[in-house]
MIRO-526393 format. One record per residue (C-alpha): residue number from 1; residue in one letter; z, x negated, y negated. Coordinates in steps of 0.25 Angstrom, whole numbers, padded with zeros to 4 digits, m for minus. Each point is the difference from the previous one (the first is absolute). Layout:
// residues N
ATOM_NUM_a_Z_X_Y .
...
// end
This chain:
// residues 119
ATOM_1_x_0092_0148_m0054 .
ATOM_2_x_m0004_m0006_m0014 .
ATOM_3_x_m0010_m0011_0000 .
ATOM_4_x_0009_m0008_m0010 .
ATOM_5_x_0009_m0006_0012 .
ATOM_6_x_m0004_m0013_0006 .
ATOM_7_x_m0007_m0003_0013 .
ATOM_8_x_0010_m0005_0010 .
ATOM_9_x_m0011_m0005_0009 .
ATOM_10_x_m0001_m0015_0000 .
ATOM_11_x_m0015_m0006_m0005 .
ATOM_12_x_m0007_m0010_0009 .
ATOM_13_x_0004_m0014_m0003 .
ATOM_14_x_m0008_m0009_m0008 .
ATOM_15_x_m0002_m0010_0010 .
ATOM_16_x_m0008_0012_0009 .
ATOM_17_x_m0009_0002_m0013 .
ATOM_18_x_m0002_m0014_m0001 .
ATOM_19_x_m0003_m0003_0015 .
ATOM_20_x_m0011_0012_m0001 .
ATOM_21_x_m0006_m0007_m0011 .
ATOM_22_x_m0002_m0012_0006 .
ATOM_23_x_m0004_0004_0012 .
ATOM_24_x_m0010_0007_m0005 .
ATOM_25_x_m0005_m0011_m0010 .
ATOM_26_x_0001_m0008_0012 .
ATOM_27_x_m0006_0008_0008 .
ATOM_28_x_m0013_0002_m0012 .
ATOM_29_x_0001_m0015_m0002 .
ATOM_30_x_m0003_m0005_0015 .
ATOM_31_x_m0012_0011_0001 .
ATOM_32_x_m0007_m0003_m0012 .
ATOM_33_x_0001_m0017_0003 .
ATOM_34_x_m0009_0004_0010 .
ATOM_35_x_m0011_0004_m0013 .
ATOM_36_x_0007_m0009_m0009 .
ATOM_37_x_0007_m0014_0001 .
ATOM_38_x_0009_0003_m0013 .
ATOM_39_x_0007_0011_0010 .
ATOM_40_x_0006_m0008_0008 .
ATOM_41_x_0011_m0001_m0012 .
ATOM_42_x_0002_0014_0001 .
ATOM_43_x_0002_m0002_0016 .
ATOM_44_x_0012_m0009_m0002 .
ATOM_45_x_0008_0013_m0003 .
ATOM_46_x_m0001_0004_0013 .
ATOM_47_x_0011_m0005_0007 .
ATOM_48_x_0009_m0001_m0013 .
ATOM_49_x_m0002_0018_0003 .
ATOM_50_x_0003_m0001_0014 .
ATOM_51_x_0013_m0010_0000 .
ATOM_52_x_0004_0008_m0012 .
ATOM_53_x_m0003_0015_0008 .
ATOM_54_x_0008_m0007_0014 .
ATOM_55_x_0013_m0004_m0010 .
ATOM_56_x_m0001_0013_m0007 .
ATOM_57_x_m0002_0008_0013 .
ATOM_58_x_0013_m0008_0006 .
ATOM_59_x_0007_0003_m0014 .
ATOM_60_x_m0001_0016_0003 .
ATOM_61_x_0004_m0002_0014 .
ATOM_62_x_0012_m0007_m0004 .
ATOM_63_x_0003_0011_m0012 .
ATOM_64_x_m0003_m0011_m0012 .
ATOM_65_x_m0010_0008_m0004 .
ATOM_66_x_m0007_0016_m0001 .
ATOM_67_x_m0005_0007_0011 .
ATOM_68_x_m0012_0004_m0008 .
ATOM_69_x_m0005_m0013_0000 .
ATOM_70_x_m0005_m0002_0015 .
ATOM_71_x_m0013_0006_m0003 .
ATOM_72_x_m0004_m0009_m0011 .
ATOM_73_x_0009_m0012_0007 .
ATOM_74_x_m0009_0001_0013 .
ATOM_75_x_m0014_0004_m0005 .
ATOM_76_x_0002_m0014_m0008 .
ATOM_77_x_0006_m0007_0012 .
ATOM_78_x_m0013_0004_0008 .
ATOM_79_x_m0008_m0002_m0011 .
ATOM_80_x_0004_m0013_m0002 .
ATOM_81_x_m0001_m0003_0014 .
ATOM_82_x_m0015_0004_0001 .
ATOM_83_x_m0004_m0007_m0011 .
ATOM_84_x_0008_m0013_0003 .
ATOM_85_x_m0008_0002_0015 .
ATOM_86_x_m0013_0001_m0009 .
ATOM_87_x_0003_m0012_m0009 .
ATOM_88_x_0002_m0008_0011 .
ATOM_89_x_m0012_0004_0006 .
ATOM_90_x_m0007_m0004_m0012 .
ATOM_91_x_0007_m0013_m0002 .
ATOM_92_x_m0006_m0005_0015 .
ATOM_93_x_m0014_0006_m0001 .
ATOM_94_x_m0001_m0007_m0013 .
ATOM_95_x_0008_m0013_0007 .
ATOM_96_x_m0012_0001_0013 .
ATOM_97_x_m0012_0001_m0011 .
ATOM_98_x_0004_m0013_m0008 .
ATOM_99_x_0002_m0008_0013 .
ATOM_100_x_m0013_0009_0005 .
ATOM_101_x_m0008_m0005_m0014 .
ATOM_102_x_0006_m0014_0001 .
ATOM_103_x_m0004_m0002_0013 .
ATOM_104_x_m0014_0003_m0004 .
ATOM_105_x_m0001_m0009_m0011 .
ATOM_106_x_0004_m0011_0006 .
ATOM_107_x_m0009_0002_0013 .
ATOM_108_x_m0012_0002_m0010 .
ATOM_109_x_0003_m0013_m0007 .
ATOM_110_x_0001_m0006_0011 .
ATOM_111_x_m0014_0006_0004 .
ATOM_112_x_m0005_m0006_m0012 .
ATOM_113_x_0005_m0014_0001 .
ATOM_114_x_0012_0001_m0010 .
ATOM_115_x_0008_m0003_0008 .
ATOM_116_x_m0001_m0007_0016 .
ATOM_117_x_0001_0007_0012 .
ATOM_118_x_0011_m0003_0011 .
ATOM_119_x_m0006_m0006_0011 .
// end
């Protein structure tokens, strides 16, 4: 066999790369928004990852796409997945503290006469 002859086996799609690569990004983003708010940026390429893995995945089962792609396709389809599960999380805990912090103020100023009290 000579090494000069092309390889017949098809490369994984770009759209598996892709899907990884978000996921993951994704998948860092949602983490670290837990540390840092500018994060949450990063967080939003989660589900972009795992909608982009599920359309590639369904592409290799329908034979549009490589095989060799599955792997990549599906680690950033879950990926994606968990860091959309996380940003959401975040997105409510951070929703439940404002409304946790607002209600403080408020009660406090009332407290101190800014404001009257219901009767």
């Amino acid at each position: 066999m000579s090494s000069d002859t092309p390889s017949t086996d098809p490369t994984s799609s770009g759209n598996a790369t892709m899907a990884l690569v978000l996921g993951i990004i994704g998948l860092v983003g949602s983490v670290g928004s837990c540390c840092c708010c500018l994060f949450w940026f990063l967080g939003l390429c989660a589900p972009a990852g795992w909608y982009l893995g599920s359309q590639e995945l369904q592409a290799i089962r329908a034979g549009r796409s490589p095989a060799s792609g599955e792997g990549a396709a599906r680690a950033g389809m879950i990926c994606g997945i968990i860091g959309t599960v996380l940003l959401a999380l975040y997105l409510v805990a951070l929703a439940i503290y404002v409304a946790l912090v607002g209600v403080g103020v408020a009660l406090e100023t009332m407290k101190q006469g800014g404001l009257p009290l219901p009767q």
